[in-house]
C-alpha positions in Angstrom: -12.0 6.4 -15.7 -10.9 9.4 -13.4 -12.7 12.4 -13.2 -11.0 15.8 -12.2 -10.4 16.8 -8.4 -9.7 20.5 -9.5 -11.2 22.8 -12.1 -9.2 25.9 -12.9 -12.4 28.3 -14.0 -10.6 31.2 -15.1 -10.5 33.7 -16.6 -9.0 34.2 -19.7 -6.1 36.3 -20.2 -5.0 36.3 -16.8 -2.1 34.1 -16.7 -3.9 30.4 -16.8 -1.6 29.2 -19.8 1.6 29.7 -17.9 -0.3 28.4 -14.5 -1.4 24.7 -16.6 2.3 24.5 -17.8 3.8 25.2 -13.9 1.2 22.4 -13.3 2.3 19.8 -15.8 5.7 19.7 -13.9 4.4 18.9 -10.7 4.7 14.6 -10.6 1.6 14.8 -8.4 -0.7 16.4 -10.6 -2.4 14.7 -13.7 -4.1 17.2 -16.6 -5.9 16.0 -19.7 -4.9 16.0 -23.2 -7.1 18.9 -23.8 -6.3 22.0 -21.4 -9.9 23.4 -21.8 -12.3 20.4 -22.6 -15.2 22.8 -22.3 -17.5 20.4 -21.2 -18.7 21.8 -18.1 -19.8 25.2 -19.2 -22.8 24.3 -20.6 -25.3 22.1 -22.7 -25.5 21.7 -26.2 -28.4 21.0 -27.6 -28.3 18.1 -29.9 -30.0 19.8 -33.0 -26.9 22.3 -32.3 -24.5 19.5 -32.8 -26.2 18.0 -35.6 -26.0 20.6 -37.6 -22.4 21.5 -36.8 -21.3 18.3 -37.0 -17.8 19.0 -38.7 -17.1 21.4 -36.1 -18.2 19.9 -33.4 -16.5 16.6 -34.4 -12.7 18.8 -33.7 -14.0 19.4 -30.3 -15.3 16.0 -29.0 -15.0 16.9 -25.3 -17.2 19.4 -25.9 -20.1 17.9 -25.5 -19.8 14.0 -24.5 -19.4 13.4 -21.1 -17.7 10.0 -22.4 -15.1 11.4 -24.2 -14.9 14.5 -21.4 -14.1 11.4 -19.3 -11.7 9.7 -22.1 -9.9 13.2 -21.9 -8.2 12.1 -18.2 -8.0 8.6 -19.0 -4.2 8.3 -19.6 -4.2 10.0 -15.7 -3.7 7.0 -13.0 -2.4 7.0 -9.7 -2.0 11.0 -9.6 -2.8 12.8 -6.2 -5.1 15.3 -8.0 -6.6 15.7 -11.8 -7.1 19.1 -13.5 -9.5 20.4 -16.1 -8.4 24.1 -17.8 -12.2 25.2 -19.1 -11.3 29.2 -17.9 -14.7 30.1 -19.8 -16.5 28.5 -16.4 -16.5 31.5 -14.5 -18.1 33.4 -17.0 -20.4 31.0 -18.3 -21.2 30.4 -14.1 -24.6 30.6 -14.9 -24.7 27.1 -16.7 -21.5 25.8 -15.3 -22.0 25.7 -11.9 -25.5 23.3 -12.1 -22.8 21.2 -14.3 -19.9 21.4 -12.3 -22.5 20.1 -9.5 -23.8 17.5 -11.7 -20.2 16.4 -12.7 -17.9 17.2 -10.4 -19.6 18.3 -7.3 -15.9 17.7 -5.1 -13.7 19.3 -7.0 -11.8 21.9 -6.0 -12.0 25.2 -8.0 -9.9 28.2 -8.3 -9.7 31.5 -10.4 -7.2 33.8 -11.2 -8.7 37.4 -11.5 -6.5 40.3 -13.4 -6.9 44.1 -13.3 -10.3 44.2 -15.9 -9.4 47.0 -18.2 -5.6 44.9 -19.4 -7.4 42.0 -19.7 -10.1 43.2 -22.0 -7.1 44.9 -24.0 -4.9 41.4 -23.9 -8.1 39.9 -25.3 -8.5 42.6 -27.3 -5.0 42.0 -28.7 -5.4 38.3 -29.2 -8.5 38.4 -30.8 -6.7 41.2 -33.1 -3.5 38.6 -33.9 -5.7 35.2 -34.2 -8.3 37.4 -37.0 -11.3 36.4 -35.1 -14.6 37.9 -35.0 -14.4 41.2 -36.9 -17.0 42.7 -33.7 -15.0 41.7 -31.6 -11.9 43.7 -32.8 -13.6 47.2 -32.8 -11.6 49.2 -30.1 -12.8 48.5 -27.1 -14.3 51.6 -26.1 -16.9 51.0 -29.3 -17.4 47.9 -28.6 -21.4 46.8 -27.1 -21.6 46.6 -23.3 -22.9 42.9 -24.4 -19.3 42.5 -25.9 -17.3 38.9 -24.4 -14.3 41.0 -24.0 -15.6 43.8 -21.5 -18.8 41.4 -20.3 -15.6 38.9 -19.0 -14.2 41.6 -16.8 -17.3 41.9 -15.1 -16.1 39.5 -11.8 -18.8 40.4 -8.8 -22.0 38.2 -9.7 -19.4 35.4 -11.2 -17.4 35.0 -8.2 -20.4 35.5 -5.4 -22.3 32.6 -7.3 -19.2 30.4 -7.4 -18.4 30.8 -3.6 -22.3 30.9 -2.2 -22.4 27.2 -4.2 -19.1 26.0 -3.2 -17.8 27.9 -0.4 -14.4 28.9 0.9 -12.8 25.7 1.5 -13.8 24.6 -2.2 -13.3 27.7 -3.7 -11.0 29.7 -4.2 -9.3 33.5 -5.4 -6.4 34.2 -7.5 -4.8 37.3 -8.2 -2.7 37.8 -11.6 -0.7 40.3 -10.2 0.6 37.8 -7.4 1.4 35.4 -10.0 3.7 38.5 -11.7 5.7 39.1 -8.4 5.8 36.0 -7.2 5.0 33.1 -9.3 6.6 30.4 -7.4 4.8 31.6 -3.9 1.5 31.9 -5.9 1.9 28.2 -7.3 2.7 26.6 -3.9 -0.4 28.4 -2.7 -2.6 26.6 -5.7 -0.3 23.2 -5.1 -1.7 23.7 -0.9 -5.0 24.2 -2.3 -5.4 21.4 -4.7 -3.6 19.0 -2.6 0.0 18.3 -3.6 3.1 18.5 -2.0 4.1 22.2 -1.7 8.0 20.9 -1.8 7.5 21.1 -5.3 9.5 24.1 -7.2 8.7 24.5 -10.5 10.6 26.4 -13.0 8.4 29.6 -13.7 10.8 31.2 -16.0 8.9 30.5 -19.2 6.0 32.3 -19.8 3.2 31.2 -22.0 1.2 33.1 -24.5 3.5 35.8 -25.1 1.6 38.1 -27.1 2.3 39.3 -30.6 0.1 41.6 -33.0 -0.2 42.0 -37.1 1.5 44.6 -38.5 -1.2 44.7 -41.4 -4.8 43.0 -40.5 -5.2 42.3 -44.2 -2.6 40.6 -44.7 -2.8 38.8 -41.1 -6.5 37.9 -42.1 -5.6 36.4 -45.8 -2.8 34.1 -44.2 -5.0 33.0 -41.2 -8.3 32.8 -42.5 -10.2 30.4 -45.2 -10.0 32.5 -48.5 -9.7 31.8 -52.1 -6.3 32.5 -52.3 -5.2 29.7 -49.9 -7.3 27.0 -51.8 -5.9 27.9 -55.1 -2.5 27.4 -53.2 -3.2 24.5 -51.7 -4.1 22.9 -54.9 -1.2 24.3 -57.0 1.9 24.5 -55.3 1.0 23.3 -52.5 1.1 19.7 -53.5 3.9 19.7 -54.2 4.8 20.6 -50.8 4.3 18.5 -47.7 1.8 20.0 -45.0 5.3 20.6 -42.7 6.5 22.7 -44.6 3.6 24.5 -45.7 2.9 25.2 -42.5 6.4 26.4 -41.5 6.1 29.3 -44.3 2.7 30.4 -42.9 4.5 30.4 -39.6 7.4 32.7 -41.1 5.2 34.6 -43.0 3.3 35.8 -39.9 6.0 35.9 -37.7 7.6 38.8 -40.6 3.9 40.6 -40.4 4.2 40.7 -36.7 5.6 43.0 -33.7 5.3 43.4 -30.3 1.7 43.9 -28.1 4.1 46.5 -26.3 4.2 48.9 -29.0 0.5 49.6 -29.0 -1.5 50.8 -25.5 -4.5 52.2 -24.4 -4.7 55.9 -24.8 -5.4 58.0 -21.6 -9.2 58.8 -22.6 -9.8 55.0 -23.6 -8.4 54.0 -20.0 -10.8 56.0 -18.4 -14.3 54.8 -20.6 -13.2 51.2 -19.6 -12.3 52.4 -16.1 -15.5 53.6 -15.6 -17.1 50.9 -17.4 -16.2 48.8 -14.5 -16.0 50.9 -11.5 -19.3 49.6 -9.9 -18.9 46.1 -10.2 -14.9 46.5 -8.8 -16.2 48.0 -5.2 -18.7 45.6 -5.1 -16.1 42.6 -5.6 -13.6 44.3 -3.3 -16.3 44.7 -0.8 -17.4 41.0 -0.9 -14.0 39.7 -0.6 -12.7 42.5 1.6 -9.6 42.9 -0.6 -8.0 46.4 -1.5 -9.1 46.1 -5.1 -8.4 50.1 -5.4 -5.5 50.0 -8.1 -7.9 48.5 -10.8 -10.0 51.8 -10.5 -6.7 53.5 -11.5 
């Protein structure tokens, strides 16, 4: 079975959904049935599986390198193979040995956006999706252990991904290049990965547009496992099929939704993140000798 040629690392919340669909057009690249397989950013320990068996069981790629493999198999004669795992560059620590182990060919690439918006797009989706009350405090209360600030923190990530791999395997993105140009940026990741940069694709759609609850509480009870659902479920809802269950949930938070734009960052809370990350944005633009100055803005 195929392995992958590329590995698109991350990070999350920095245009990587819309990047993987521009990349299923191309008839030269081949991407498995699961965008982000997870399998290369770390080890689980089997006790760890075992006793998450049910969970574990609706993410199988996780953490067999058999069925990581089955992922690519319906890929055959395609000039390069992608894996989507964008939690690699922050879990670099236990990807890289991995990606070594795995992979150690591959091509990589990252796509780095302006830290303080993508803390508050994370911020935002964690804040539609209902997950992980913690992680839905506003950001500037949030621990400086928090995933969504720690995420934004690029230097030791990227410096440990290009010392292993080096320039001509590895390789920087920028979101903002993606927003003013997408189609330049993509023939730029086709050149890297090694497809034909005659390829155009259509970058008109974007992916993950952004929405956020109107009320939490009523975001949480239709998203979440609650009492409510199950008495539902085994009430009216059979005698309903799952489709149309499913297309009322839909409607229903669609109606308790609006836009991300009509919530931002005050002034003040700008700053706490800005300075949050000041020290670890010289050092990155420094070690990639990149004007990296509008992110301290």
């Amino acid at each position: 079975m195929p392995l992958p040629t590329f590995l698109m690392a991350g990070i999350q919340k920095a245009g990587t959904s819309s990047i993987y669909k521009y990349m299923e057009q191309h008839p030269e690249i081949g991407l498995g049935r699961a965008k982000e397989p997870n399998f290369l950013e770390s080890e689980l320990p089997p006790e760890t599986i075992a006793n998450n068996q049910a969970y574990y069981e609706k993410r199988a790629f996780r953490y067999s390198y058999e069925k990581y493999l089955n992922n690519f198999s319906q890929c055959t004669d395609e000039l390069a193979i992608g894996d989507g795992s964008v939690n690699c560059l922050f879990h670099y620590e236990t990807s890289i040995p991995r990606i070594q182990k795995y992979i150690p060919n591959a091509k990589i690439f990252v796509v780095l956006r302006h830290p303080v918006e993508r803390a508050f797009s994370d911020y935002l989706m964690h804040l539609r999706d209902a997950i992980d009350s913690e992680q839905t405090l506003p950001l500037t209360r949030q621990s400086p252990s928090s995933f969504q600030l720690r995420k934004g923190l690029y230097y030791n990530p990227i410096k440990s991904f290009q010392e292993t791999f080096g320039t001509q395997q590895f390789r920087v993105f920028f979101y903002k290049d993606l927003c003013e140009n997408s189609v330049k940026m993509m023939k730029s990741i086709y050149e890297f990965i090694g497809v034909s940069t005659d390829f155009e694709p259509d970058t008109s759609q974007k992916d993950q547009t952004a929405s956020i609850p109107k009320n939490s509480s009523i975001n949480r009870l239709l998203r979440k496992p609650n009492p409510l659902k199950t008495v539902f479920r085994s009430t009216v809802g059979t005698l309903l099929p799952q489709e149309k269950r499913q297309a009322i949930r839909s409607w229903l938070i669609s109606k308790n939704s609006k836009s991300k734009q009509s919530v931002s960052l005050s002034p003040e809370e700008r700053e706490v993140l800005l300075d949050f990350y000041r020290e670890d944005v010289l050092k990155l633009q420094d070690y990639l000798n990149r004007d990296l100055s509008a992110w301290l803005k």
